[in-house]
DODO-22154 format. One record per atom (N, C-alpha, C): residue number from 1; atom name; y, z, x. Coordinates in steps of 0.2 Angstrom, whole numbers, plus 2048, in hexadecimal, padded with zeros to 3 digits. Atoms other than C-alpha are relative to their C-alpha. Example, Ala and Ser with C-alpha at 12.3 -4.5 7.8 and 13.67 -1.06 7.14 Angstrom:
% DODO-22154
num = 1 atomo = N y = 7FA z = 800 x = 804
num = 1 atomo = CA y = 7EA z = 827 x = 83E
num = 1 atomo = C y = 806 z = 800 x = 804
num = 2 atomo = N y = 7FA z = 7FF x = 7FC
num = 2 atomo = CA y = 7FB z = 824 x = 844
num = 2 atomo = C y = 805 z = 803 x = 7FC
***
This chain:
% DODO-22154
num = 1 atomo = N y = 7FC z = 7FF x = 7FA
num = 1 atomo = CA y = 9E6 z = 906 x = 7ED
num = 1 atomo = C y = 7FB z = 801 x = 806
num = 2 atomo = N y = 804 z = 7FE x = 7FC
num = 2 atomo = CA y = 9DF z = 906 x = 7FD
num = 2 atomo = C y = 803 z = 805 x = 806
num = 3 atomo = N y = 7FE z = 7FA x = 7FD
num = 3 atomo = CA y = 9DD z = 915 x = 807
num = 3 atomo = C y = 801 z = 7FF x = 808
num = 4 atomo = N y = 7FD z = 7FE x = 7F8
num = 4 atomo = CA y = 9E5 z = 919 x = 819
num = 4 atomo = C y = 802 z = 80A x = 7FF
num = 5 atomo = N y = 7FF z = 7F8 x = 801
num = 5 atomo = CA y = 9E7 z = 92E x = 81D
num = 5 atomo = C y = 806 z = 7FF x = 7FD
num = 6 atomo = N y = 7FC z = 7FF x = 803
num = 6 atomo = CA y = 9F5 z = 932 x = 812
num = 6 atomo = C y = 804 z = 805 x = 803
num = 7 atomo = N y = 7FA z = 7FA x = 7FD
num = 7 atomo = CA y = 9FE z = 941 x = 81C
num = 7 atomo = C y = 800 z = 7FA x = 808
num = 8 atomo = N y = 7FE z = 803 x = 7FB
num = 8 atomo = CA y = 9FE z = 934 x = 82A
num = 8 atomo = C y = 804 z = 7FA x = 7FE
num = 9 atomo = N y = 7F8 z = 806 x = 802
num = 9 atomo = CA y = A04 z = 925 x = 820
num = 9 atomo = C y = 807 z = 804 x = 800
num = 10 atomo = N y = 7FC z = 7FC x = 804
num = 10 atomo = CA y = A10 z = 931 x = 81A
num = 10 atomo = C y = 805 z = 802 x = 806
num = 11 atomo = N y = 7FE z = 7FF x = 7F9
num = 11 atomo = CA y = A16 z = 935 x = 82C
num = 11 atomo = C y = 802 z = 7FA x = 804
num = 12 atomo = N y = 800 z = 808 x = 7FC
num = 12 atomo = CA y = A16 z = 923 x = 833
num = 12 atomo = C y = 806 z = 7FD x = 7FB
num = 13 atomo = N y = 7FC z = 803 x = 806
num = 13 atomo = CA y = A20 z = 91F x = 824
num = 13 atomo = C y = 809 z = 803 x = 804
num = 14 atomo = N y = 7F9 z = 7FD x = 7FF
num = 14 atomo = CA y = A2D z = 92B x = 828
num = 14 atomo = C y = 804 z = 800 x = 806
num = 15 atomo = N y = 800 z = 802 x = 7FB
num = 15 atomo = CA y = A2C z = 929 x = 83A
num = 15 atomo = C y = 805 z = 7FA x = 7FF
num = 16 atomo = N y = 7FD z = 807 x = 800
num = 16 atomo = CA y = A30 z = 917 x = 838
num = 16 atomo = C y = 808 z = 7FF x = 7FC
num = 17 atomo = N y = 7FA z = 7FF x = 803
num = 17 atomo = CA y = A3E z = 91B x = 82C
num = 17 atomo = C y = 804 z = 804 x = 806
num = 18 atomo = N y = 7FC z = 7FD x = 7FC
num = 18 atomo = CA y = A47 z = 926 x = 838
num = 18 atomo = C y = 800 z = 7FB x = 809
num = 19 atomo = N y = 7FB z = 802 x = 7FA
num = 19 atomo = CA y = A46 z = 91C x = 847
num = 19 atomo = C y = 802 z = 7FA x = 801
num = 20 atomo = N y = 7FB z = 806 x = 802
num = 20 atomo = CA y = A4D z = 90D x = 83F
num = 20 atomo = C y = 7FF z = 7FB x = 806
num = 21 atomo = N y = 801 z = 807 x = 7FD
num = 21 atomo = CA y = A42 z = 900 x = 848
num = 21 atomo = C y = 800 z = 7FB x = 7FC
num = 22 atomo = N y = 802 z = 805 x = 805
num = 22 atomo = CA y = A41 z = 8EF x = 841
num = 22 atomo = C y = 7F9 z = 7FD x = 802
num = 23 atomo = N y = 804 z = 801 x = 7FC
num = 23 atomo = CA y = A35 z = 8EC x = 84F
num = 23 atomo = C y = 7F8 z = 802 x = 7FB
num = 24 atomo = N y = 807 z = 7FB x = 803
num = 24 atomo = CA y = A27 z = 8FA x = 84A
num = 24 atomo = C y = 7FD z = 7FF x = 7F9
num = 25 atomo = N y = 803 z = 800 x = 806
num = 25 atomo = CA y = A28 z = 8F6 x = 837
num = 25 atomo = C y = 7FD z = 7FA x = 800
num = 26 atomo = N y = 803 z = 806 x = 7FF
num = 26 atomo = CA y = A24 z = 8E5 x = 83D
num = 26 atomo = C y = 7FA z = 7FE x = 801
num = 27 atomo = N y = 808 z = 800 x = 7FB
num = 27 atomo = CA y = A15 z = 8E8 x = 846
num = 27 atomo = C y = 7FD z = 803 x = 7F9
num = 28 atomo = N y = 807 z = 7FB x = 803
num = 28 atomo = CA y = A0D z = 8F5 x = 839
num = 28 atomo = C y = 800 z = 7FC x = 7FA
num = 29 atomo = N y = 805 z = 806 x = 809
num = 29 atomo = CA y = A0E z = 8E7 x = 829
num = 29 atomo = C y = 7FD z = 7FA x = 803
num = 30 atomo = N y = 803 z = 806 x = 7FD
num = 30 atomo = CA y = A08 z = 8DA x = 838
num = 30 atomo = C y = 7F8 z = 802 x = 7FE
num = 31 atomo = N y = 80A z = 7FB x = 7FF
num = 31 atomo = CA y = 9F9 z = 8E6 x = 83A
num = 31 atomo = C y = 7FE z = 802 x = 7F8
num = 32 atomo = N y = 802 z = 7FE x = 805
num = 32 atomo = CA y = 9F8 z = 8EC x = 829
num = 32 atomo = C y = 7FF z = 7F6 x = 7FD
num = 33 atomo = N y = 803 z = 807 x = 804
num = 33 atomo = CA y = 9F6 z = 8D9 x = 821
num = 33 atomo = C y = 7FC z = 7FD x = 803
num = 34 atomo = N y = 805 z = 801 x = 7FC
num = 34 atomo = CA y = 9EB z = 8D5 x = 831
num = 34 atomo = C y = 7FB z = 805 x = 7FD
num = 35 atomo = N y = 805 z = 7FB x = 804
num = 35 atomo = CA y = 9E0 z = 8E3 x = 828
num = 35 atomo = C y = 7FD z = 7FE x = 7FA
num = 36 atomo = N y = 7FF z = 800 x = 807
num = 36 atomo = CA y = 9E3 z = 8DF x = 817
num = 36 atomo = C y = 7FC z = 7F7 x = 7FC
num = 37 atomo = N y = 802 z = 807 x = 800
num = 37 atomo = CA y = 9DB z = 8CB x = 81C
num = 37 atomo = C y = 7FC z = 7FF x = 7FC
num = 38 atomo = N y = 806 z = 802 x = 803
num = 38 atomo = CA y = 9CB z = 8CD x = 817
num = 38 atomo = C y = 7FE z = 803 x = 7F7
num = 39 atomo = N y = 801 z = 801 x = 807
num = 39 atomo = CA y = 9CE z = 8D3 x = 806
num = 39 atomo = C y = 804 z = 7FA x = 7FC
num = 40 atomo = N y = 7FD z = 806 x = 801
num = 40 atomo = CA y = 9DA z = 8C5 x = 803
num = 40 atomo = C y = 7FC z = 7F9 x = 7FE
num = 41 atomo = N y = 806 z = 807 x = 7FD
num = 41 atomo = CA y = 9CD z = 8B8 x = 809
num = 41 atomo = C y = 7FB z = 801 x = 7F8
num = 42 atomo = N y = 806 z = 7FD x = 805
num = 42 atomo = CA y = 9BF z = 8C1 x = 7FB
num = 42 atomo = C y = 804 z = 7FF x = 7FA
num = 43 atomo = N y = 7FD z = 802 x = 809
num = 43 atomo = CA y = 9CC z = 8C1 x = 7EC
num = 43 atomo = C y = 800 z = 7FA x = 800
num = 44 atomo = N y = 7FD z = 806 x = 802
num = 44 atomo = CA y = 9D2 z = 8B0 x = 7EF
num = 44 atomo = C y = 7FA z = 7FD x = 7FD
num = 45 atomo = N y = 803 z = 803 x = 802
num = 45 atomo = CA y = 9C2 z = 8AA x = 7EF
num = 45 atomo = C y = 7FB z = 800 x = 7F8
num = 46 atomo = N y = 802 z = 7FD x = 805
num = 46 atomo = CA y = 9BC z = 8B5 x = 7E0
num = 46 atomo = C y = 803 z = 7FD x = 7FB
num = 47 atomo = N y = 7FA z = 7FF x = 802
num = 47 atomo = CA y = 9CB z = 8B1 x = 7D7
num = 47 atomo = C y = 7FE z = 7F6 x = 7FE
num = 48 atomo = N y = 802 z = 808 x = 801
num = 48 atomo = CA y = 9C5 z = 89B x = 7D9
num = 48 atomo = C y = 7F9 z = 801 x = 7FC
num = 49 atomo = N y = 809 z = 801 x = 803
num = 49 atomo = CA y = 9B4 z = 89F x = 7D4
num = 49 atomo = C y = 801 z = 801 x = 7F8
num = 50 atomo = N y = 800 z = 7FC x = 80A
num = 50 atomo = CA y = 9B7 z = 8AB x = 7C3
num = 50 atomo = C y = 808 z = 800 x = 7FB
num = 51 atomo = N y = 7F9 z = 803 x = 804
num = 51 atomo = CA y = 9CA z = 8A7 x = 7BD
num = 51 atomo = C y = 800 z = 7F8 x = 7FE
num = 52 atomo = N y = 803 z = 807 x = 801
num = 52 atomo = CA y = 9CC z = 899 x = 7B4
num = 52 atomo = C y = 804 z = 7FA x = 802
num = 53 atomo = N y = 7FC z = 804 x = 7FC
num = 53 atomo = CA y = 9D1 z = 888 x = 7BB
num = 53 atomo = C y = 803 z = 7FD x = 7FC
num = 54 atomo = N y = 7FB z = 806 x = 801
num = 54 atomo = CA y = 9D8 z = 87E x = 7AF
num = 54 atomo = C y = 807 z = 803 x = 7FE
num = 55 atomo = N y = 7F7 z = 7FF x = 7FE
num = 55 atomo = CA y = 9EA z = 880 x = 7AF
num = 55 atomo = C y = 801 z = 804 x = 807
num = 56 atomo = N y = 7FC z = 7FF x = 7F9
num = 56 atomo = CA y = 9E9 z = 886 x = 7C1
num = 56 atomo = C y = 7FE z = 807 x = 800
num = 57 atomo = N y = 800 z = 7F6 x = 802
num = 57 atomo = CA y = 9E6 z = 89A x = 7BE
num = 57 atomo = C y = 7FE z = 7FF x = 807
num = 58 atomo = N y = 806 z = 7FC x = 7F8
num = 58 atomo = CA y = 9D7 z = 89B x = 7CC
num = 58 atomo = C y = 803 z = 7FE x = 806
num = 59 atomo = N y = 7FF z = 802 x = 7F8
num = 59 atomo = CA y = 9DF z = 88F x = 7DA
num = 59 atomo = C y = 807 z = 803 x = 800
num = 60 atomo = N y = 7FD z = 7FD x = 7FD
num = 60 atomo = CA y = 9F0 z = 898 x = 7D7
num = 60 atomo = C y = 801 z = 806 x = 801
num = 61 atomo = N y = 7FE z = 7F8 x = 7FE
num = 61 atomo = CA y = 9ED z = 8AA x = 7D9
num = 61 atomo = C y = 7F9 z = 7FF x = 805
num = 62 atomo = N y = 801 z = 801 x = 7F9
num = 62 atomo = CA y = 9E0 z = 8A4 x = 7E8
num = 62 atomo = C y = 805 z = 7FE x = 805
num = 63 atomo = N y = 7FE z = 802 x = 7F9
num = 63 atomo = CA y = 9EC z = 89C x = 7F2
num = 63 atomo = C y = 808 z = 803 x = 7FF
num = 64 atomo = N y = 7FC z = 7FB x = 800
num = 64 atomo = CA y = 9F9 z = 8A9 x = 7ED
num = 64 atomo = C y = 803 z = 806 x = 807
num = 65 atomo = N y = 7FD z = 7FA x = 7FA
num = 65 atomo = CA y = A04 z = 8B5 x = 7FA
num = 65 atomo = C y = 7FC z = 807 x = 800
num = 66 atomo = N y = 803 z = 7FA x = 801
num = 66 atomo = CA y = 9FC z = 8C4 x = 7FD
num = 66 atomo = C y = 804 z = 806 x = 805
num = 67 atomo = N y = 7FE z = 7FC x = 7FB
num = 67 atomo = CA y = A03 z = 8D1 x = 806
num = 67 atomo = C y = 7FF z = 808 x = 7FF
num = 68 atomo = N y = 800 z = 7FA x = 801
num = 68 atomo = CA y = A02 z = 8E6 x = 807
num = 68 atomo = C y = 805 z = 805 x = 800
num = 69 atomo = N y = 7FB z = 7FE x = 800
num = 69 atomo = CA y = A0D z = 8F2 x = 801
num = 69 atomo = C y = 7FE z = 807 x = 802
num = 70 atomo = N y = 803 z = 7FA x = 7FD
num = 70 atomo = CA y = A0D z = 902 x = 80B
num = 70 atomo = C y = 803 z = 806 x = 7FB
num = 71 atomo = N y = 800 z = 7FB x = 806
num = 71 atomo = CA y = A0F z = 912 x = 7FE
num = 71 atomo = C y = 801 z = 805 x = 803
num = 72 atomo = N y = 801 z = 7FB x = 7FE
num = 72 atomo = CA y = A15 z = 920 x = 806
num = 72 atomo = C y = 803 z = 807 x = 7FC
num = 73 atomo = N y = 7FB z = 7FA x = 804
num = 73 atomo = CA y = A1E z = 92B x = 7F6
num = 73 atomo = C y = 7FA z = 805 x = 7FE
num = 74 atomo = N y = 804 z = 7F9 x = 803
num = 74 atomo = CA y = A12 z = 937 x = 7E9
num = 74 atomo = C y = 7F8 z = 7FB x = 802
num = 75 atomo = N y = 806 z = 804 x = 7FE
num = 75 atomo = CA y = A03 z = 929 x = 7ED
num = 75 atomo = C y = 801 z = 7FF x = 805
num = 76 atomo = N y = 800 z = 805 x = 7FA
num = 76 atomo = CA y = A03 z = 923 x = 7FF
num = 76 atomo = C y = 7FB z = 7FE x = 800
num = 77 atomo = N y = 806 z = 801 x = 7FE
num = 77 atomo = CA y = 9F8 z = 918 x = 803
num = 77 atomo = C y = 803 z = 7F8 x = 7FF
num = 78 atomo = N y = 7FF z = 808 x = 803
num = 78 atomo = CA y = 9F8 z = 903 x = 801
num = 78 atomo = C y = 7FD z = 7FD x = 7FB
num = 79 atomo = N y = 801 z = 803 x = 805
num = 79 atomo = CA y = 9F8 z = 8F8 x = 7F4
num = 79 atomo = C y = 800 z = 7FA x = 7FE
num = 80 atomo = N y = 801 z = 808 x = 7FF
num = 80 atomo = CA y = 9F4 z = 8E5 x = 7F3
num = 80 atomo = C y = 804 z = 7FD x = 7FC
num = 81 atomo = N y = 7FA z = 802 x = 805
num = 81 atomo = CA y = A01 z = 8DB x = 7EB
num = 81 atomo = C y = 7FE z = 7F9 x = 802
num = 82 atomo = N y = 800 z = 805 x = 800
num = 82 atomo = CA y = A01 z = 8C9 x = 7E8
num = 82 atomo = C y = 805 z = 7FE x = 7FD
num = 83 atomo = N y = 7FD z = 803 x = 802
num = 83 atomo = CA y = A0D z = 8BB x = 7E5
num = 83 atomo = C y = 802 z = 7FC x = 800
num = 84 atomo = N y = 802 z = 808 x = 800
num = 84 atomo = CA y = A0D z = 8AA x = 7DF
num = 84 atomo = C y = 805 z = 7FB x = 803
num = 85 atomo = N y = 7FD z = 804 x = 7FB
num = 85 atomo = CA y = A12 z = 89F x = 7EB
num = 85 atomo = C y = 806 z = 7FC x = 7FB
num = 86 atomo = N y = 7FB z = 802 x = 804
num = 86 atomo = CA y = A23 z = 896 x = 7E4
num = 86 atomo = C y = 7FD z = 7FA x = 7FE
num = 87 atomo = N y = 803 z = 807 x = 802
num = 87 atomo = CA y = A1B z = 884 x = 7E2
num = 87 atomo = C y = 7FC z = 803 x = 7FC
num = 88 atomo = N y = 804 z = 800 x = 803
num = 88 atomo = CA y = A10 z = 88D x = 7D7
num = 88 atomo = C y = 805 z = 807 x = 7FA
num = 89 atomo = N y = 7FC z = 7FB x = 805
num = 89 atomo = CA y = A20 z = 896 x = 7CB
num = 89 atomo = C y = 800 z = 808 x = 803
num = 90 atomo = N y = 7FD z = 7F9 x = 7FD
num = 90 atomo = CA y = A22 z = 8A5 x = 7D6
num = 90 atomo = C y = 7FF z = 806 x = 7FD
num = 91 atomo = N y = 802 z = 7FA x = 806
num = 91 atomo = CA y = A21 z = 8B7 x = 7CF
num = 91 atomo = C y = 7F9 z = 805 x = 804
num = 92 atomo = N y = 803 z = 7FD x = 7FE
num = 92 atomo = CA y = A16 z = 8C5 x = 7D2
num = 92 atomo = C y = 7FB z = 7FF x = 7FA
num = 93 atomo = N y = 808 z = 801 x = 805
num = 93 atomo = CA y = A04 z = 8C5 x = 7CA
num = 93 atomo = C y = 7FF z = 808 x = 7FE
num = 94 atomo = N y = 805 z = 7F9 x = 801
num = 94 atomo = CA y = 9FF z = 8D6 x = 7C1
num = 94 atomo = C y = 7F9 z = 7FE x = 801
num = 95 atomo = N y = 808 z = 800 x = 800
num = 95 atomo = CA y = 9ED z = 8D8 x = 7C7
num = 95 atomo = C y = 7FE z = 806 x = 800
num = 96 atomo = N y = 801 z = 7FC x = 806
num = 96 atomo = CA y = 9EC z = 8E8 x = 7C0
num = 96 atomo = C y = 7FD z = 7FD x = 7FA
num = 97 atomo = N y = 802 z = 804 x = 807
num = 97 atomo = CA y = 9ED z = 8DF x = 7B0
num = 97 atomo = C y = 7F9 z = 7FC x = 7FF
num = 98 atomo = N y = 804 z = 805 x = 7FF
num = 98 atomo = CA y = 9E3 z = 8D0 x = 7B4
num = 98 atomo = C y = 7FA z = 804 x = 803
num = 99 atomo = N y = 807 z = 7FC x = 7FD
num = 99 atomo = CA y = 9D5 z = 8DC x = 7BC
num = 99 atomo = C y = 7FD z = 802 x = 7F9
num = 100 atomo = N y = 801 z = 7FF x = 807
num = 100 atomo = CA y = 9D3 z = 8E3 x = 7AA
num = 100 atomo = C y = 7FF z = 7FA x = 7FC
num = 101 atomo = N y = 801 z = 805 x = 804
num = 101 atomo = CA y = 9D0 z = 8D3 x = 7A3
num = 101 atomo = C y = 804 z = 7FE x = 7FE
num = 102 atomo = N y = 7FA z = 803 x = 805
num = 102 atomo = CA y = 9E2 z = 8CD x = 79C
num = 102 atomo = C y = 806 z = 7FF x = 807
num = 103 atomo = N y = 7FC z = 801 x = 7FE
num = 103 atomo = CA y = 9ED z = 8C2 x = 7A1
num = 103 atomo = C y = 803 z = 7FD x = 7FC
num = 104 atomo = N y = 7FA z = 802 x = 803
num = 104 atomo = CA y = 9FF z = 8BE x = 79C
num = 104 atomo = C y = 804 z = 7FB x = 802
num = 105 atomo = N y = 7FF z = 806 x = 7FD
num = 105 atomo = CA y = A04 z = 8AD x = 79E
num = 105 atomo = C y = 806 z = 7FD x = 7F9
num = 106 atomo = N y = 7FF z = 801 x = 808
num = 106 atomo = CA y = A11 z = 8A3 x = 793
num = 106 atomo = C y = 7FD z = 7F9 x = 7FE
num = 107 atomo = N y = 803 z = 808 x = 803
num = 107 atomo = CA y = A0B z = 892 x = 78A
num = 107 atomo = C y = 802 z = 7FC x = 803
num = 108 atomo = N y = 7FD z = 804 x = 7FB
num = 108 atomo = CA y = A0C z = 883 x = 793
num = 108 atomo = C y = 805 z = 7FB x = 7FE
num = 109 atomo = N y = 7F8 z = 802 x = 803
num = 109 atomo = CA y = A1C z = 879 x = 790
num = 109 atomo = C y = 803 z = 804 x = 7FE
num = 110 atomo = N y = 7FB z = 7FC x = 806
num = 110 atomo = CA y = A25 z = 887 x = 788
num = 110 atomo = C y = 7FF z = 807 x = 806
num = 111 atomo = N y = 801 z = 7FB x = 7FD
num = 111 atomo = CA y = A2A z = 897 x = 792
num = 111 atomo = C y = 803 z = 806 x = 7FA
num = 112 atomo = N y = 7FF z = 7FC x = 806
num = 112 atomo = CA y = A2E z = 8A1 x = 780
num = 112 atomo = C y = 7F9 z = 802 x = 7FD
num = 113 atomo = N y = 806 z = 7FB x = 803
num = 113 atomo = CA y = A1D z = 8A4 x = 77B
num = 113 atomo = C y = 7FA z = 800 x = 805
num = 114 atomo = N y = 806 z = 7FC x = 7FB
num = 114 atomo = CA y = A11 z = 8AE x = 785
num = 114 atomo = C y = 7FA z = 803 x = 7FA
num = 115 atomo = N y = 805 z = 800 x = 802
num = 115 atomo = CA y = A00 z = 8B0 x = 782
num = 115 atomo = C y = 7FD z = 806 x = 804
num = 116 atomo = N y = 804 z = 7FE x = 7FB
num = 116 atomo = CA y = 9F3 z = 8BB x = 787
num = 116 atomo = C y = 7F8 z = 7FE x = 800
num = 117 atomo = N y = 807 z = 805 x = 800
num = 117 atomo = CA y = 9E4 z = 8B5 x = 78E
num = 117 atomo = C y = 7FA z = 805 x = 803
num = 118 atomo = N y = 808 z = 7FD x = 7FD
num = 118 atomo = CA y = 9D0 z = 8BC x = 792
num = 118 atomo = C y = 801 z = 7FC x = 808
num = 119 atomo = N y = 804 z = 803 x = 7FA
num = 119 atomo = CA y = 9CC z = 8BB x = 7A5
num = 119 atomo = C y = 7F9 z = 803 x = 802
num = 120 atomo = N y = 804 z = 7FB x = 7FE
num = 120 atomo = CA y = 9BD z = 8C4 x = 7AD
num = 120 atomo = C y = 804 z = 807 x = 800
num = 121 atomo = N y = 7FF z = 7F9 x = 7FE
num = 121 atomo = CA y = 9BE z = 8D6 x = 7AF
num = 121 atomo = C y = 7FD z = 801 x = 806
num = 122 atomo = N y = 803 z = 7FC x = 7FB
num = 122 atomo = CA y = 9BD z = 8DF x = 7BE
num = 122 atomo = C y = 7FD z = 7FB x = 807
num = 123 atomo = N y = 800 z = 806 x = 7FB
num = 123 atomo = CA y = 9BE z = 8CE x = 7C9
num = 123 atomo = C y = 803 z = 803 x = 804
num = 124 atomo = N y = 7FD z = 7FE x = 7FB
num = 124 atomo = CA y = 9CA z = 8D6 x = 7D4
num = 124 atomo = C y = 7FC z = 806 x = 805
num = 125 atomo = N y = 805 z = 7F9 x = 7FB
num = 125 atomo = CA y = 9BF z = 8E8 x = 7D9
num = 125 atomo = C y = 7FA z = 7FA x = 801
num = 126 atomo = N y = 805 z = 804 x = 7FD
num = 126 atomo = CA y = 9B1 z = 8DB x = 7DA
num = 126 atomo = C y = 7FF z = 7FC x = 805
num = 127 atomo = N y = 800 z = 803 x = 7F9
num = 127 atomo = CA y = 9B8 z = 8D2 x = 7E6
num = 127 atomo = C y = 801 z = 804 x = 805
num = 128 atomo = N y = 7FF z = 7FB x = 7F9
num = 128 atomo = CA y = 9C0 z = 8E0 x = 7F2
num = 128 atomo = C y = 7FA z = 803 x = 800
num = 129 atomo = N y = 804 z = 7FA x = 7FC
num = 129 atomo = CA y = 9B3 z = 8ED x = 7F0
num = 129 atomo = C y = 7FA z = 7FC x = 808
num = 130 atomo = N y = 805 z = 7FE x = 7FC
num = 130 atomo = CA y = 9A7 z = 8E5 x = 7FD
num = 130 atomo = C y = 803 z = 800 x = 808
num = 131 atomo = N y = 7FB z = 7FF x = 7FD
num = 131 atomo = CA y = 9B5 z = 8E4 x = 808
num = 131 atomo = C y = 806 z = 805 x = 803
num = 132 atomo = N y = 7FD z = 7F9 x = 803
num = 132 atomo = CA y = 9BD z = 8F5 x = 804
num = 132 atomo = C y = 800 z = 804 x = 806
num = 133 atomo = N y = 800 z = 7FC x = 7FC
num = 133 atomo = CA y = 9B6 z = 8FF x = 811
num = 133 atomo = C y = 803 z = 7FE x = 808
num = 134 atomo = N y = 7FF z = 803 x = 7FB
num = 134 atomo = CA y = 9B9 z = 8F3 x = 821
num = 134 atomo = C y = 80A z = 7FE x = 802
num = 135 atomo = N y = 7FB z = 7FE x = 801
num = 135 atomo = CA y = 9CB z = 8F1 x = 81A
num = 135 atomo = C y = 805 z = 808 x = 800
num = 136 atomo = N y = 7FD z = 7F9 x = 7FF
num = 136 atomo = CA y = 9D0 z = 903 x = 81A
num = 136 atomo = C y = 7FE z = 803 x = 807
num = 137 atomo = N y = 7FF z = 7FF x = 7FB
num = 137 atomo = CA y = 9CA z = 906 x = 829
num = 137 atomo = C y = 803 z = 7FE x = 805
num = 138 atomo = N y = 7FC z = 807 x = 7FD
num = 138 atomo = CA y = 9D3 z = 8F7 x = 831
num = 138 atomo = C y = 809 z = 805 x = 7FE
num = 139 atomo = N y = 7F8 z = 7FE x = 801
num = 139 atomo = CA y = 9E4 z = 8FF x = 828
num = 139 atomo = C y = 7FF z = 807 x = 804
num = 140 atomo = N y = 7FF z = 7FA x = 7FD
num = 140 atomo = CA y = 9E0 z = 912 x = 82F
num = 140 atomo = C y = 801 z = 7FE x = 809
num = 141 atomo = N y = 7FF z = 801 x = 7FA
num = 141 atomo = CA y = 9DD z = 909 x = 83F
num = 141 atomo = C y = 80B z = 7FE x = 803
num = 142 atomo = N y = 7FB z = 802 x = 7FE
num = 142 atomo = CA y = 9EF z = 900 x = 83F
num = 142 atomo = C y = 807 z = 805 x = 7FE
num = 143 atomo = N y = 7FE z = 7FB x = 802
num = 143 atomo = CA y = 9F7 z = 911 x = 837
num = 143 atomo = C y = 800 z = 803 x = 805
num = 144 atomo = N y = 801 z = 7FD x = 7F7
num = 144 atomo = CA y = 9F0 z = 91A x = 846
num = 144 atomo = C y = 803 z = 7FE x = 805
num = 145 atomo = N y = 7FE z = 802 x = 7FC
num = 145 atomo = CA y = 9F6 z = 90F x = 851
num = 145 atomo = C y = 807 z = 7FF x = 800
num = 146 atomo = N y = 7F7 z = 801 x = 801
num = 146 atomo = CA y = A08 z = 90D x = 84C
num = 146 atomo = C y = 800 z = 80A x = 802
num = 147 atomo = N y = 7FE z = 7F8 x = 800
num = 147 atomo = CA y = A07 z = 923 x = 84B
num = 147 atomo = C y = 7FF z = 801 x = 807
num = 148 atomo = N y = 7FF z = 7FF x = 7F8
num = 148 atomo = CA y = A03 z = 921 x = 85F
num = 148 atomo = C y = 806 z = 7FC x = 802
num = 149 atomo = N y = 7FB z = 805 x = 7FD
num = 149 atomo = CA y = A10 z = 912 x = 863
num = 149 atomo = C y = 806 z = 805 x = 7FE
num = 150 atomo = N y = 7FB z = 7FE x = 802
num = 150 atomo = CA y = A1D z = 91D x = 859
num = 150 atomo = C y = 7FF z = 809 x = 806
num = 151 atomo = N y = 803 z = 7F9 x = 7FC
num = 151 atomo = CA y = A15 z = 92F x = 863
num = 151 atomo = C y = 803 z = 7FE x = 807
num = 152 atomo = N y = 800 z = 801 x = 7F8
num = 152 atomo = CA y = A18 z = 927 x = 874
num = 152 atomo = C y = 807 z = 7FE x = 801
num = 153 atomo = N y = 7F9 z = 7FF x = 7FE
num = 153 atomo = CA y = A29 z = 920 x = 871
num = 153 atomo = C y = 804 z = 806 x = 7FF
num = 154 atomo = N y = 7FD z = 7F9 x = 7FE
num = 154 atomo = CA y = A2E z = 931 x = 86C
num = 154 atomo = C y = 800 z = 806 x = 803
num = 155 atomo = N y = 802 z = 7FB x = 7FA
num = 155 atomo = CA y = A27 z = 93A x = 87A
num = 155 atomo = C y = 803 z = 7FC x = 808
num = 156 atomo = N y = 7FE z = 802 x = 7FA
num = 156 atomo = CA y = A30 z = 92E x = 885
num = 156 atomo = C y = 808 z = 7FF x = 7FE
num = 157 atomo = N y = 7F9 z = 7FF x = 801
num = 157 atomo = CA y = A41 z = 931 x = 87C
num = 157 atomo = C y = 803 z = 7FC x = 7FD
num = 158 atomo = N y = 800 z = 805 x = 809
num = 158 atomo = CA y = A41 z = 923 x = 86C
num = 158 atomo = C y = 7FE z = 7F9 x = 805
num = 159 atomo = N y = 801 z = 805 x = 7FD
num = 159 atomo = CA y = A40 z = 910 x = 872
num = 159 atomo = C y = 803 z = 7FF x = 808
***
């Protein structure tokens, strides 16, 4: 998970909920995946180097969807989600799993028997952490910046 202040996400969240823009949720996942780039860019490339290529693994969960999900229940905070683009069987990737070294895949020509398979461990923290800190700041800044955009329309009596 990556960190943003938690009693402010937790506030922008609910802000956002209550003043039913479609606008402002727009802008704050613009800004949060405009954050979220340069870990994107480091997994992908991670992800070609140490997963394996033949049947596709490395170049389909590099050029995979990525996007962020904002967390504001008992954990606030964001959490990098990926999902394989549909030309490449669609579906979300556990990378939990897959960072632990196992992946779940089913055999090829047959969707009945799944396998599980060794990949690197800890490919995934290896690729964000050098990244980690520049990203989380980048997300507080666009948190923050939504908590003023949201402060001034209600200091001037909603939109």
């Amino acid at each position: 998970m990556i960190g943003a202040d938690e009693r402010q996400l937790v506030a922008v969240a609910k802000a956002l909920r209550e003043a039913k823009d479609k606008g402002l949720n727009k802008a704050l996942r613009q800004a949060t995946n405009r954050a979220a780039e340069p870990a994107k860019t480091a997994v992908s490339a991670k992800a070609r180097a140490v997963l394996p290529a033949h049947g596709g693994l490395a170049e389909r969960v590099a050029r995979s969807k990525w996007r962020l999900q904002k967390l504001a229940g008992k954990a606030p905070g964001f959490v990098l989600i990926m999902r394989l683009a549909k030309e490449h069987g669609g579906g979300l990737v556990d990378l939990r799993r897959m960072n632990k070294g196992k992946l779940r895949h089913p055999l090829p020509n047959t969707r009945r028997v799944w396998v599980t398979q060794r990949v690197p461990s800890g490919w995934f923290e290896a690729a964000s952490e050098p990244v980690k800190t520049q990203v989380a700041r980048d997300l507080r800044i666009a948190v923050q910046d939504m908590a003023d955009e949201l402060a001034s329309r209600s200091g001037r009596g909603g939109s």
